[in-house]
N, C-alpha and C positions, 0 to 999 in steps of 0.2 A: 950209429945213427942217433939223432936225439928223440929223446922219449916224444911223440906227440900225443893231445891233450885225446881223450875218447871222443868229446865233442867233436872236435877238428877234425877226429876221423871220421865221424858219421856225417859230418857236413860233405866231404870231400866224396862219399860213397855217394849219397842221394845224387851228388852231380852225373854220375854214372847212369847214362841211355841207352848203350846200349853194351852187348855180351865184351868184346873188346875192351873199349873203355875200363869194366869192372874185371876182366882178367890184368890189365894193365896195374888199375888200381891195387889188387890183389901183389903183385910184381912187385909194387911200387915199395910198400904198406907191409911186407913180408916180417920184417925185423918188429915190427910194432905187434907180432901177435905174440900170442903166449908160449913161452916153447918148456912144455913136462918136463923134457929128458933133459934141457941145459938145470932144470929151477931142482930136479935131483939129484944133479949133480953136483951144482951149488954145496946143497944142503949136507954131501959127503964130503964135500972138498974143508968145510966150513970146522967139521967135528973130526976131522982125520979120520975118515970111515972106510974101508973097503967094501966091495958088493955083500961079501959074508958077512962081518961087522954090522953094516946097514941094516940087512935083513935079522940076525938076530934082534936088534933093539925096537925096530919095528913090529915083529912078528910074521916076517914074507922069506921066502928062499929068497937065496943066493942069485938064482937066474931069474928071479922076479927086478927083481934091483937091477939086474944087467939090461933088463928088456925095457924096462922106464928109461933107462941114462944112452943106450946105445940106438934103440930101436924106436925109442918115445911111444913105445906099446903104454896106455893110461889104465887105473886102476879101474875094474869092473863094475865099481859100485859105492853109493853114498858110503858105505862102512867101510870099506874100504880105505877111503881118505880117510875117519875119522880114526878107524885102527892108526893111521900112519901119522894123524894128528901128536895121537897120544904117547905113540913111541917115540915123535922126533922132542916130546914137553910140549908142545906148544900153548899156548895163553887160549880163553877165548876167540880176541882178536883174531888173533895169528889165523885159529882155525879157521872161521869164518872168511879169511879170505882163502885160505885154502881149498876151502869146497864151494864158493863163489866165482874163485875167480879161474882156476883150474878145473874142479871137476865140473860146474857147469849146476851144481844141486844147492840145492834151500840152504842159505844161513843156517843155526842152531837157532831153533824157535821155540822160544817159553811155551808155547802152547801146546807143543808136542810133547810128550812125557819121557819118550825115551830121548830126545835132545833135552827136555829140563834138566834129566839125569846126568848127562853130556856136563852139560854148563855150570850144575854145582859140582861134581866131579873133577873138572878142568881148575874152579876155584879151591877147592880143597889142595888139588895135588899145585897149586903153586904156590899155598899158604907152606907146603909140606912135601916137596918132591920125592921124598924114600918112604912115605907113606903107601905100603902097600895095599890098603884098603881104596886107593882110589885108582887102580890102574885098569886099563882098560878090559881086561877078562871080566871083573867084577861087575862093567857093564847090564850083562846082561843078564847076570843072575838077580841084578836088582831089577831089569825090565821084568822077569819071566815071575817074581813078586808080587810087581804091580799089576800085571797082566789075570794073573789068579783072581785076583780083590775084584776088579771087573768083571769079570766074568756072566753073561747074562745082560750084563748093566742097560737097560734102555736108556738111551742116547736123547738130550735135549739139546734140538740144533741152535737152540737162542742163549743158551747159558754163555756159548763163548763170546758174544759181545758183551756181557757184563761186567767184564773187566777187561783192560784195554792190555794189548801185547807188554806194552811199556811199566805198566803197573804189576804185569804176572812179571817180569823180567824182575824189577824190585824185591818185589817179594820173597822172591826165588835164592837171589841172591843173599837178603838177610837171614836165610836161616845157618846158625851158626854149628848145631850138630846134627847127627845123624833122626834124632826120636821127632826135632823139629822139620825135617825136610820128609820126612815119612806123615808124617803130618800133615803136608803142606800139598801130597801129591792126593793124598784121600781129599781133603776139602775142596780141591779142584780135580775130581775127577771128569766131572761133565763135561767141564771145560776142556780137559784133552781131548774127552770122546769126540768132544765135538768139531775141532779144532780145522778141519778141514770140510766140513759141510758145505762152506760157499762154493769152492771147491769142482765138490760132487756134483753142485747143483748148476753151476755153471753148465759141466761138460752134459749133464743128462740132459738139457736144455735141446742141446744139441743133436744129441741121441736123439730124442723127441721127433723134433723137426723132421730131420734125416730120414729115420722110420719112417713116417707121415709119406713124404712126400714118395718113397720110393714103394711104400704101399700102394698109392693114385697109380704110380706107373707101369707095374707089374701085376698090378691086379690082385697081391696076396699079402696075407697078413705078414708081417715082417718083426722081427727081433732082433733085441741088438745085436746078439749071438752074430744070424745072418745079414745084418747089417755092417760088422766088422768084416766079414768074410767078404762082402762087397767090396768095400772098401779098402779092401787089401792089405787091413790092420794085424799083424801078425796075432797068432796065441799067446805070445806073450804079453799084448796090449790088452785083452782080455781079459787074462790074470792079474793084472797090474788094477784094472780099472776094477774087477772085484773084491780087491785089496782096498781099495778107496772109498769102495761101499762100504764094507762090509766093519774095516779094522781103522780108516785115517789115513792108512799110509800111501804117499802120493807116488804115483808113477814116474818114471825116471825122465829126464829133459827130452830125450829123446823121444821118447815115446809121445809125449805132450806136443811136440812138434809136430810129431809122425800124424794126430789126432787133428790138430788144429788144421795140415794142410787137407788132409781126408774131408775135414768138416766145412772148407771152402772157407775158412776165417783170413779175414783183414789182417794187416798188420798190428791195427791197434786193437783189435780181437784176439790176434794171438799174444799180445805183448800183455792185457790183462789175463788172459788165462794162468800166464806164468806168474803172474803179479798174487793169485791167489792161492797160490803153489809155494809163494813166499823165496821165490826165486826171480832175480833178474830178469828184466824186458832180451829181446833178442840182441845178442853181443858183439862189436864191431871186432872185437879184437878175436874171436873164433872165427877161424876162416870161414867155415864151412854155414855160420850164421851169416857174417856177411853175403853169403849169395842169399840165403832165404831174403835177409831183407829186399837187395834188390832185386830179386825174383818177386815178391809180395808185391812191391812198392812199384812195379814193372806193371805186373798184373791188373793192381788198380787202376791205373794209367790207362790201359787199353781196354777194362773191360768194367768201365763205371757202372755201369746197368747190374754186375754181380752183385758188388755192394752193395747197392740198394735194394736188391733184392735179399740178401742178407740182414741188412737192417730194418726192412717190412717185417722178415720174419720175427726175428730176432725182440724187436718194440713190440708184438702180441704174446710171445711166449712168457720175458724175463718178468720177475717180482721184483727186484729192485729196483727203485727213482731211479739211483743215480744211473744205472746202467739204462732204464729205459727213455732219459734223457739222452744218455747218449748215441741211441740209434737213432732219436728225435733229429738229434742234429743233425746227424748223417744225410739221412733223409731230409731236410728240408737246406743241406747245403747242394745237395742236389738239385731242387728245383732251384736255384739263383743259379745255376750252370748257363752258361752260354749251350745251345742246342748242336752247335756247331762244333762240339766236346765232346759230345756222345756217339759212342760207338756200336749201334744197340743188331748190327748184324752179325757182333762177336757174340752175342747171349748166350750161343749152346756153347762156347770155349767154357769148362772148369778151371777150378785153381788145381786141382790134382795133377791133369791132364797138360795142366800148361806149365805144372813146374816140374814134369818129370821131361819133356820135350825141351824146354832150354837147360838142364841138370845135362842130359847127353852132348847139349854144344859147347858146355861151358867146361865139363870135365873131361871132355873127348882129349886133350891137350897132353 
């Protein structure tokens, strides 16, 4: 089939009304999505690799390799790709589409410190492939370093707009040995600490709200704790989300997804969340995002009155302009609505509620 463009394919999804149509679509569109287990086995076929082979160069058994290429069983976790980064060579680049466009996780980002590590590491080992000071073991005894020197460190959440992604990327880059890139990770320290703060403060936003309003309801004081437990946010999103507080490091795609639909977010509420995660808006070419979309995009459609009630919320809590323009807009593209548009005796339908009720018609199949 020939490649179609992403755009083309998101145009052609939106057209989708109803459950049908987007199983269709899905039918249609099948060859267009990403498929793990043919792209590893590409990557065997390419280096004359067996399963055994593969996995020693990479650092995985034998039946790990078999379960990628036969079964398209995916790897469990952001390091996971970048372990498999390291052992297939890859560039930069390369990586980056690796764990973008496969595993579904954040680019390498300058501002994170163990991806900085990542990034000069990758440039090192391509100035010098049998360099074994840069292979991926060494990873982390350089993190667990860095992690020492911090220790304690109060966290300034403004430091990391002081210099821009693009500029830390730079920099990062020029440093040409090891006493300079040790260097370069003290002087920006804050700056990692801080590197996911928008982040934080997006989703506690939310928490907020949520809390609040199921307080009014139930009459008792409410924590996030039991607010996730509400919500039917496993323990592991929990742990994930105190990870975020606590250390930077962001919760897995899944999980942000798992949150956003929990937290009744828009399409373009969930597609900035992920935007500050430094990860990809929602992705046509993963099946299983394409239904959120049209489930999202389904949802607003029937149940305009959420939104804007989302975006009332949302315009008194957030500190950002830009963001609290953009619930401004929301809101007031509402009132130019024809009245004949609204549907405001759907009110008590959720987005939780109403994407696990068509999730049972669409996958019933």
């Amino acid at each position: 089939m020939k490649q179609v463009t992403t755009t083309v394919l998101y145009k052609e999804l939106v057209k989708c009304k109803k459950d049908k149509e987007l199983e269709l679509y899905i039918e249609n569109y099948e060859k267009q999505q990403l498929n793990w287990g043919m792209f590893i086995s590409e990557q065997m076929m390419l280096r004359g690799l067996s399963y055994e082979k593969m996995g020693d160069l990479c650092g995985f058994s034998k039946n790990t390799i078999k379960s990628w290429c036969e079964k398209g069983v995916v790897p469990r976790s952001r390091e996971q790709y970048i372990k498999l980064g390291f052992g297939l060579g890859m560039n930069e680049e390369e990586m980056n589409h690796l764990l973008r466009n496969y595993g579904g996780y954040p680019e390498l980002y300058a501002k994170d410190v163990y991806d900085a590590i990542c990034i000069y590491f990758l440039k090192r080992r391509m100035q010098n492939m049998a360099d074994e000071r840069y292979r991926y073991p060494m990873l982390k005894l350089w993190y667990e370093e860095y992690e020492k020197f911090v220790l304690e460190h109060k966290v300034n959440e403004e430091c990391h707009k002081e210099i821009s992604t693009k500029n830390m990327h730079r920099e990062l880059l020029a440093k040409e040995d090891e006493k300079a890139f040790h260097a370069f990770l003290e002087a920006q320290r804050d700056v990692f600490l801080a590197s996911y703060s928008t982040l934080y403060s997006y989703m506690d936003n939310y928490i907020a709200i949520a809390c609040k309003e199921m307080e009014e309801d139930l009459q008792k004081k409410m924590s996030p704790h039991q607010l996730f437990l509400e919500k039917h946010l496993d323990s592991g999103f929990e742990v994930a989300y105190s990870k975020l507080k606590n250390y930077g490091i962001v919760p897995s795609r899944k999980q942000l997804i798992s949150f956003g639909v929990a937290m009744n977010m828009s399409l373009q509420e969930m597609n900035t969340m992920l935007e500050y995660a430094h990860m990809r808006p929602l992705y046509v070419r993963n099946r299983w995002e394409c239904i959120y979309i049209y489930l999202l995009r389904q949802f607003e459609e029937e149940h305009p009155m959420a939104i804007l009630e989302n975006a009332f919320r949302m315009e008194q809590m957030v500190k950002s302009p830009e963001l609290r323009k953009l619930y401004q807009d929301i809101i007031n593209h509402f009132y130019s609505m024809d009245e004949s548009s609204i549907r405001e005796d759907d009110m008590a339908v959720t987005l939780d509620s109403f994407i696990q009720e068509k999730m049972k018609t669409i996958t019933n199949d």
